[in-house]
C-alpha positions as CSV (number, residue, x, y, z in Angstrom):
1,X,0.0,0.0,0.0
2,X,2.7,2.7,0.7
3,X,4.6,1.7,-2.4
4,X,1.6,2.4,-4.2
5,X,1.3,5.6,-2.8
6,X,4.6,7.0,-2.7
7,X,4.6,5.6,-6.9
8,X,1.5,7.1,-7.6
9,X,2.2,10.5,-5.5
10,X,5.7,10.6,-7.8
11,X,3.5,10.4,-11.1
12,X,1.0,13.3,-9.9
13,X,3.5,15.5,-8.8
14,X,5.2,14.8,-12.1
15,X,1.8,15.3,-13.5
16,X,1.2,18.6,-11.8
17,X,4.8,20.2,-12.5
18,X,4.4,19.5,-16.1
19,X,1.1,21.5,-16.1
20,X,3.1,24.3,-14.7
21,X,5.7,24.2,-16.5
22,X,4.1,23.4,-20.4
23,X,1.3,26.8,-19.7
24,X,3.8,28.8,-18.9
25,X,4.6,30.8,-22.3
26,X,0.6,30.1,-23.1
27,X,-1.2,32.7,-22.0
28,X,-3.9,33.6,-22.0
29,X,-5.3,30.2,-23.0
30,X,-3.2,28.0,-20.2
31,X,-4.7,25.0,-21.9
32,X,-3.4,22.4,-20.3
33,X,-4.5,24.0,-16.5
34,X,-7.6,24.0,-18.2
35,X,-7.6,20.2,-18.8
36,X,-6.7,20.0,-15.5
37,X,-9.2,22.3,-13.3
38,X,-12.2,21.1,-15.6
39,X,-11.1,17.2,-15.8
40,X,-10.3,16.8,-11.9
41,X,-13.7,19.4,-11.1
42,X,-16.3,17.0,-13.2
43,X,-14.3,13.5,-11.7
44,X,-14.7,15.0,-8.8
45,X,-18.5,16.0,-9.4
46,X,-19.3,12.4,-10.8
47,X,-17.5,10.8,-7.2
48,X,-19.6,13.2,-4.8
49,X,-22.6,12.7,-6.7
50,X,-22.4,8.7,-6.5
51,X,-21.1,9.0,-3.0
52,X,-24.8,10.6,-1.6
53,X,-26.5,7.7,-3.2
54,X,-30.1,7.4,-5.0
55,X,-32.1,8.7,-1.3
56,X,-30.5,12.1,-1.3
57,X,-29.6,12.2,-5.2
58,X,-29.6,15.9,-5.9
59,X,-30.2,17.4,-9.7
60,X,-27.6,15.9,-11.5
61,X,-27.8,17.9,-14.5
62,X,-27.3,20.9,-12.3
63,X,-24.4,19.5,-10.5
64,X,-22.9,18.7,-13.9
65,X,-23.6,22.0,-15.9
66,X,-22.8,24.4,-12.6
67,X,-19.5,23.1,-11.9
68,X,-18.7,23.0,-16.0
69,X,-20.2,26.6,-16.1
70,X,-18.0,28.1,-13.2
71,X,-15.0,26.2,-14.0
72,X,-15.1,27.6,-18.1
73,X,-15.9,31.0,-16.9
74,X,-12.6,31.4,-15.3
75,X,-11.4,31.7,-18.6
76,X,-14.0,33.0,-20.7
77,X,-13.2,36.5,-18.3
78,X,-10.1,36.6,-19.2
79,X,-10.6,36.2,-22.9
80,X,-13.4,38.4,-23.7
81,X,-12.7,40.9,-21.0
82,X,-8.9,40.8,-20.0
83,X,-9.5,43.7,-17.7
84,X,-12.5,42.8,-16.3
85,X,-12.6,41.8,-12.5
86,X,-13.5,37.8,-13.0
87,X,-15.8,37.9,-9.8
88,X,-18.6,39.4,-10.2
89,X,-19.0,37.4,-13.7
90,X,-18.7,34.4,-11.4
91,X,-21.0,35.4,-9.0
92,X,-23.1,36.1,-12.2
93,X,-23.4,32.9,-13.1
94,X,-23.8,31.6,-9.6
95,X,-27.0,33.5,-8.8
96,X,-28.5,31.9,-11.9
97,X,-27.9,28.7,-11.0
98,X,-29.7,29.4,-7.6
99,X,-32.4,30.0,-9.7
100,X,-32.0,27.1,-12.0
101,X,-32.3,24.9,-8.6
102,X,-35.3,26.5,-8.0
103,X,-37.1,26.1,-11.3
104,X,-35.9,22.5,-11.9
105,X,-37.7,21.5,-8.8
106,X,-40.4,23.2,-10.0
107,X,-41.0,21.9,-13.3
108,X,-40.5,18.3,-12.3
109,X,-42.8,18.8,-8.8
110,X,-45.0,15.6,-8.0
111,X,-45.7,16.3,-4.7
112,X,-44.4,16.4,-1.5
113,X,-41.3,14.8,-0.9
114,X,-37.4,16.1,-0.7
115,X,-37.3,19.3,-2.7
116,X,-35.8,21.2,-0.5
117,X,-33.1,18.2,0.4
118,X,-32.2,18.0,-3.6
119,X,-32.0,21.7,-4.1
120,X,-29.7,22.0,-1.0
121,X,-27.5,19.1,-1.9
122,X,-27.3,20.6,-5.3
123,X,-26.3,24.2,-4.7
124,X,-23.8,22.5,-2.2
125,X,-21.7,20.1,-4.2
126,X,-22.0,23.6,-7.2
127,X,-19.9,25.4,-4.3
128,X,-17.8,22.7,-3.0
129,X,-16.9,21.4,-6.4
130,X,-17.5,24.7,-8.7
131,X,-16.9,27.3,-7.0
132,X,-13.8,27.1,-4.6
133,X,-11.7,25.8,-7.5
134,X,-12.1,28.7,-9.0
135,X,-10.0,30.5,-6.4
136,X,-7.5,28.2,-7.4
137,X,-8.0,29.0,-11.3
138,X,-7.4,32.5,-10.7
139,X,-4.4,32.1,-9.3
140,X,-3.2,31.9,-12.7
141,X,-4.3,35.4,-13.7
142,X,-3.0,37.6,-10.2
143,X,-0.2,38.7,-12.0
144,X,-1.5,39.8,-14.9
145,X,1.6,42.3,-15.9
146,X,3.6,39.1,-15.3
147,X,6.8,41.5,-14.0
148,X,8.9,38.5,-13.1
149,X,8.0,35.4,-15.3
150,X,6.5,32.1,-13.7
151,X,5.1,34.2,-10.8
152,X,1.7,32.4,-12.5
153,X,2.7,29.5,-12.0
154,X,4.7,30.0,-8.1
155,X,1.3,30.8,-7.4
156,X,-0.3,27.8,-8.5
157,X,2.6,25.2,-7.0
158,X,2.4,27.3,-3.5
159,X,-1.3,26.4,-3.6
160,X,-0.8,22.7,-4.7
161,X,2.4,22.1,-3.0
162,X,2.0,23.5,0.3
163,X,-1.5,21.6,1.6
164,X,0.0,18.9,-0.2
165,X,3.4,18.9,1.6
166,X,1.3,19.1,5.1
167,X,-0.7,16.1,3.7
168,X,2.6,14.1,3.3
169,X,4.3,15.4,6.7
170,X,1.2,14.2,8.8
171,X,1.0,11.1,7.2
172,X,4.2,10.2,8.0
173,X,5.4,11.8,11.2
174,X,1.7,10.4,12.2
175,X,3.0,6.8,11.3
176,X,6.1,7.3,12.8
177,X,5.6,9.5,16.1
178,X,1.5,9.6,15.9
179,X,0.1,8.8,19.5
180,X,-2.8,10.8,20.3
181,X,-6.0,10.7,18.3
182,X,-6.7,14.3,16.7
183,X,-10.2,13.1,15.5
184,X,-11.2,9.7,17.0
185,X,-14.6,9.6,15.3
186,X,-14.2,11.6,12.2
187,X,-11.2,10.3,11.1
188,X,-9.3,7.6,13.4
189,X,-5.7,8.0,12.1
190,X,-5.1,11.0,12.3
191,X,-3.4,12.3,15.4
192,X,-1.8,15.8,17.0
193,X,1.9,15.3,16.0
194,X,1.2,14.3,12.5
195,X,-0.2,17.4,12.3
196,X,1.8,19.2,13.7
197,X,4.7,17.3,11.1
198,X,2.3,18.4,8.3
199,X,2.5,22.3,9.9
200,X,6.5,22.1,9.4
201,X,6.0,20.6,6.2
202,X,3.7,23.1,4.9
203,X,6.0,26.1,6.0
204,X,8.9,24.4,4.4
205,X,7.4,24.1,1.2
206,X,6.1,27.5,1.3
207,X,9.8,28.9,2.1
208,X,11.7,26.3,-0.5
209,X,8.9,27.3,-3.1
210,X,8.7,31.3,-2.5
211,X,13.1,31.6,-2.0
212,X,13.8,28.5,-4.4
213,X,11.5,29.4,-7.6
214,X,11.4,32.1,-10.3
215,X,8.8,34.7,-8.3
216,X,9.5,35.3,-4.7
217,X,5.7,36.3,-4.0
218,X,6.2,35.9,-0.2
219,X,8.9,38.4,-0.7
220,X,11.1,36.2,0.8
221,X,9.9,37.2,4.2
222,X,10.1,34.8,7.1
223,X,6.6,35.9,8.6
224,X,4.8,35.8,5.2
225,X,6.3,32.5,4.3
226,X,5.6,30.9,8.0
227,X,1.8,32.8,8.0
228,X,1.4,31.7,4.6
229,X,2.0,27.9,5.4
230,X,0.1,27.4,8.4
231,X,-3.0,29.0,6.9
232,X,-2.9,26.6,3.6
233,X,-1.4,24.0,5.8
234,X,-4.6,24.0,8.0
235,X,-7.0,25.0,5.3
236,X,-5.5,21.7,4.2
237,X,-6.3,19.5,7.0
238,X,-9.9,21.1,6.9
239,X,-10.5,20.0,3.9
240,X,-9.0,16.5,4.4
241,X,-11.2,16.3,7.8
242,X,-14.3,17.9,5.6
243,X,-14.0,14.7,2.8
244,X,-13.7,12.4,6.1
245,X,-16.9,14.0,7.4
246,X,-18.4,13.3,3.9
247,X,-17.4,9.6,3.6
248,X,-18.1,8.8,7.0
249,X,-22.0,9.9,6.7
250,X,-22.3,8.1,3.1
251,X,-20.4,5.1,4.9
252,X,-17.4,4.8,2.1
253,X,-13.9,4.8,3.0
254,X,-13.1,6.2,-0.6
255,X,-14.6,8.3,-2.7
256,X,-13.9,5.7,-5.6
257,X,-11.0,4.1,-6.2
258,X,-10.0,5.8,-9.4
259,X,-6.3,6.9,-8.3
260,X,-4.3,3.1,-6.5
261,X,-2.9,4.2,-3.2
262,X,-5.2,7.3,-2.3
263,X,-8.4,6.3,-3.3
264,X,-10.8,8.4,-5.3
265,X,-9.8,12.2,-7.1
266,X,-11.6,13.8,-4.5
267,X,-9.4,12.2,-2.1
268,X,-6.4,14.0,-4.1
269,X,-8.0,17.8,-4.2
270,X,-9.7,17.5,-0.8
271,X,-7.0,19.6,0.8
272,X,-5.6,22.1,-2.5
273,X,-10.0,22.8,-2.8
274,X,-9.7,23.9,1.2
275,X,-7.1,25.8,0.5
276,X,-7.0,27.5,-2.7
277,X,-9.4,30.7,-1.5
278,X,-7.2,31.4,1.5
279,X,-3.8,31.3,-0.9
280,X,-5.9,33.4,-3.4
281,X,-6.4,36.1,-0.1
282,X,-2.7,36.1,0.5
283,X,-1.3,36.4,-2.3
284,X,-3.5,38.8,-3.6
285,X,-2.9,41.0,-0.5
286,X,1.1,40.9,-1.0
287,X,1.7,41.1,-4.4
């Protein structure tokens, strides 16, 4: 099992830095982040969705075209308007489909039942899954002047890398040092000094990755780079305890088993979804 991980983590990291690197000189289409943000958004979409089950099935159709919508508006922004601010476009297109919820129910109403239930269900997994990527999507676009090339793509690895590296640092300072049982019902394994490993992880891939790369965005400040890796580090484990939570009440240990070693994709983003608004906050704040 942890040779299949550490095999399969290689090939998506690989996976991940190729993205990076091959949109680079692509702007503004970034194709191939665009494979990647769309792709891993409807997998993800198509897991959650399976995950609830037929008694709490929301609007599929909604789920599907709400996540495609938002994910494909993060670049239709920047290609129509280039100077436009992208988010009130997105919150656009969210409002609508609040109201598509609303009449979808209503054209297909029988009776009493669980309307409320599928329309709540719906517009959550269209947030989970459609919107909070789109922090992440953004990213690619901060630096629009692009004053010191790559800083487009720093800004993407700091918010793949870093609640990634705390994933990786508590899983094995947990197996190696783990003692005392963070979340004993939520999510057993997981104790207080693997994460407190993934803390120190996250901060050092926030310093290696601000000081080390083309773009210092952190400014190479020790305060920014140590602030900036607890907040995605913890953002990370949120969103690794907030797939947990989700498992736990559909009674699945995986959200599908499409990746060998970690289990489903949503089992890959849980902690980079968690954690791209708060990098998005950052770095817009210091660049």
């Amino acid at each position: 099992m942890l040779s299949t991980r550490l095999l399969m983590g290689s090939v998506l990291v690989v996976l991940a830095v190729g993205m990076l690197v091959a949109d680079r000189h692509l702007a503004p289409w970034y194709p191939f982040l665009f494979v990647f943000v769309i792709g891993l958004s409807l997998a993800a979409c198509r897991e959650l969705v399976a995950l609830i089950g037929a008694n709490r099935r929301p609007q599929i159709a909604v789920c599907y075209l709400g996540v495609l919508l938002l994910g494909i508006a993060n670049w239709l922004v920047h290609l129509l308007k280039p100077q436009d601010d992208p988010w009130p476009w997105l919150l656009a297109i969210l409002t609508g489909l609040v109201l598509a919820v609303f009449l979808y129910e209503m054209a297909l109403f029988e009776g009493a039942g669980r309307s409320v239930e599928r329309m709540a269900v719906t517009l959550w997994i269209v947030m989970y899954i459609g919107l909070l990527p789109c922090f992440f999507a953004q990213l690619r676009w901060l630096y629009p002047t692009d004053a010191v090339r790559g800083s487009g793509s720093v800004a993407l690895a700091l918010a793949i890398f870093v609640p990634k590296g705390c994933d990786v640092g508590a899983y094995f300072t947990g197996r190696l040092l783990g003692r005392h049982r963070m979340t004993p019902v939520l999510s057993p394994k997981k104790t207080w000094e693997g994460a407190a490993g993934g803390l120190a992880a996250a901060v050092l891939a926030a310093v290696a990755i601000d000081r080390f790369g083309p773009a210092p965005l952190l400014r190479e400040d020790w305060l920014l780079e140590v602030g900036f890796g607890l907040s995605l580090g913890v953002a990370g484990m949120l969103g690794d305890l907030a797939e947990s939570l989700i498992k736990r009440d559909c009674q699945s240990k995986d959200a599908s088993h499409a990746v060998p070693g970690f289990g489903g994709v949503l089992d890959v983003v849980d902690a980079v979804i968690f954690a791209a608004a708060p990098a998005y906050g950052w770095l817009a704040q210091v660049r």
